[in-house]
N, C-alpha and C positions, 0 to 999 in steps of 0.2 A: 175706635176705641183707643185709649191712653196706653201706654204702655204698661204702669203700675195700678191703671183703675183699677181692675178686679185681684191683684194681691193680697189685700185683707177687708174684712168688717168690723165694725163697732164690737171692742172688745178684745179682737187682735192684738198682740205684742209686735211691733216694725222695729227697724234699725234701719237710720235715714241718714245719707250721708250729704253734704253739700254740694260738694264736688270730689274726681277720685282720688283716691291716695294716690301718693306716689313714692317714691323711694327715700326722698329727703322731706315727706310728712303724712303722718298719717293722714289725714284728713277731719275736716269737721263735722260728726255725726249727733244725731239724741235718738234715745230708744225710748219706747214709750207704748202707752196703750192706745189705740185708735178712739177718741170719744166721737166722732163723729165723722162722714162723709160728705163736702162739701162740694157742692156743684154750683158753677160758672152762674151767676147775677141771686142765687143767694146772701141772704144779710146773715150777717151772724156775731152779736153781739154788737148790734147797731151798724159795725161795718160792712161794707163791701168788700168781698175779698174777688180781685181781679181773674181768680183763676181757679179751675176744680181740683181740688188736693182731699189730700186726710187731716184731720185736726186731730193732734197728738198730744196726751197728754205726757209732759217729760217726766221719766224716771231716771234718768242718766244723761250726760252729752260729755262731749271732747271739751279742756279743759274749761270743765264748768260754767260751758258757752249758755247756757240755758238753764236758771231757774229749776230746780224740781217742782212738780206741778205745773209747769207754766204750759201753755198752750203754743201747740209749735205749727205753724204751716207745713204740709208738705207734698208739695206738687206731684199728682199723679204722672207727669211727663214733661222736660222740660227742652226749651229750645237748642240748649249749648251743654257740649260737654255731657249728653248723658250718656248713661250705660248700664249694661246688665248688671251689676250688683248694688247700685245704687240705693235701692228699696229692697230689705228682706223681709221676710217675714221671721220673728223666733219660735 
């Protein structure tokens, strides 16, 4: 199992950051609702997505890195740099 796989379902509210803050920057994050749970050689929306994440729809992010509405990847676990507050749940 993933680190953040079982943290939320469809419908959930996340707060996703990119990689962690640190002292001299917040960090890059979007908050948003979970529309969907995407698992590893699913298409979705014609694409491949290379990896099992949550598909987030954005209600907010770090300076306005992301669209509202727009659909955000967000890897249930990832190879560099992770850590426990990475994925929360609101």
């Amino acid at each position: 199992m993933m680190k953040f796989e079982n943290l939320a379902q469809v419908g959930d509210r996340i707060k996703a950051f990119d990689f962690q803050p640190m002292r001299d920057h917040e960090g890059v994050w979007v908050k948003g609702e979970v529309v969907k749970r995407h698992e590893f050689g699913e298409m979705h929306k014609e694409t491949l997505i290379p990896f099992s994440c949550y598909i987030v729809k954005c209600e907010e992010s770090s300076d306005n890195q992301y669209k509202v509405g727009e659909e955000v990847f967000v890897p249930y676990e990832i190879d560099f740099m992770e850590y426990e507050e990475r994925v929360t749940k609101l």
